[in-house]
C-alpha positions in Angstrom: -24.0 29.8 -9.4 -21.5 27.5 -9.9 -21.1 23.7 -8.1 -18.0 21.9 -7.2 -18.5 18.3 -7.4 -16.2 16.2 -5.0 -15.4 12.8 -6.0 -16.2 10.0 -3.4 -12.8 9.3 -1.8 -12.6 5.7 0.3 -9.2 5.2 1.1 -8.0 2.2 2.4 -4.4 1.6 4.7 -2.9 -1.9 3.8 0.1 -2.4 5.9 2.8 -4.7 4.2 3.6 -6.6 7.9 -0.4 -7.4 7.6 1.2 -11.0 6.0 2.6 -12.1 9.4 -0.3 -12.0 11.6 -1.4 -15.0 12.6 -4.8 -15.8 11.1 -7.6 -15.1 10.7 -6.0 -11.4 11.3 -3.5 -12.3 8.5 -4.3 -10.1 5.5 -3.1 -9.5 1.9 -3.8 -7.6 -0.9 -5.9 -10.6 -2.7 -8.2 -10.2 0.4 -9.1 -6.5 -0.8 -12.8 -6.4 -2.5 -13.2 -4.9 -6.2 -14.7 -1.8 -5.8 -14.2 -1.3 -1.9 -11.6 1.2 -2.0 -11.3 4.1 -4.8 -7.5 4.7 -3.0 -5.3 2.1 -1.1 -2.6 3.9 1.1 0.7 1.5 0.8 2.6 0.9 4.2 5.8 1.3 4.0 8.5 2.3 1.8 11.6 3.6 2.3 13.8 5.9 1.1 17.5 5.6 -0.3 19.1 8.5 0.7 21.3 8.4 -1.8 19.6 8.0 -5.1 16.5 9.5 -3.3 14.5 6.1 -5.1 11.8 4.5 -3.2 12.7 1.2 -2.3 10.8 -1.6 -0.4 10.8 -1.6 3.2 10.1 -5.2 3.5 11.0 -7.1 0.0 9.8 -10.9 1.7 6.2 -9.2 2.2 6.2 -6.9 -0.8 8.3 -9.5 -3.5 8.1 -12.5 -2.1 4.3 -12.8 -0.6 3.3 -10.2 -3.9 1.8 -8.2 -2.3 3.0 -5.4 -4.9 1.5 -7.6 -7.6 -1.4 -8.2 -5.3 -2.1 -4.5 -5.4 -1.2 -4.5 -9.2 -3.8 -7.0 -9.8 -6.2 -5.1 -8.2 -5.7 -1.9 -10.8 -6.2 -3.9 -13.5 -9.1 -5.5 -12.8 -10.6 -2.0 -10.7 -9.8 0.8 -13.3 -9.6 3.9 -11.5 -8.1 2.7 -8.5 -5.2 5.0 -7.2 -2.6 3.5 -5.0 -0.5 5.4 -2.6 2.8 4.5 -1.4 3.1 5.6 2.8 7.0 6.1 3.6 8.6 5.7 7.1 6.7 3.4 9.7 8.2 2.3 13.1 11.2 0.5 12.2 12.5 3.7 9.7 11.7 5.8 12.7 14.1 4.0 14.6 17.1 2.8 12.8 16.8 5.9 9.9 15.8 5.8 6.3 17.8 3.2 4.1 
């Protein structure tokens, strides 16, 4: 016989507009526990259509707030930890992507 063994998967969703609720529904990447998630699902990127690059949806949130080094600090200090970016959301939807 032979057995497949599945890694655990927790995935987490971390929206980059999280930052402008008003608290205590505010929430960043530094809020994340160690060890909680073995994937965080990145919301949202873009797309520039035409270098085909990802490029930040929000650069205020992602840049300015860090929540990309936010996220960054968490892989180094949780080794394993696989982060995902998530393209589109509702304002892409509407006005196209970059």
């Amino acid at each position: 016989t032979m057995s497949i063994t599945t890694p655990f998967v927790n995935g987490c969703y971390l929206a980059n507009w999280a930052v402008y609720r008003l608290e205590p529904y505010k929430f960043t990447p530094h809020e994340i526990p160690i060890g909680l998630c073995t994937h965080i699902f990145y919301a949202f990127a873009a797309v520039n259509v035409t270098t085909f690059e990802a490029i930040s949806s929000d650069e205020y949130a992602d840049i300015t707030l860090k929540n990309v080094d936010g996220l960054n600090n968490l892989k180094k200090n949780q080794p394993g930890l696989k982060t995902l970016l998530s393209f589109g959301g509702w304002t892409e939807s509407q006005t196209g992507i970059n």
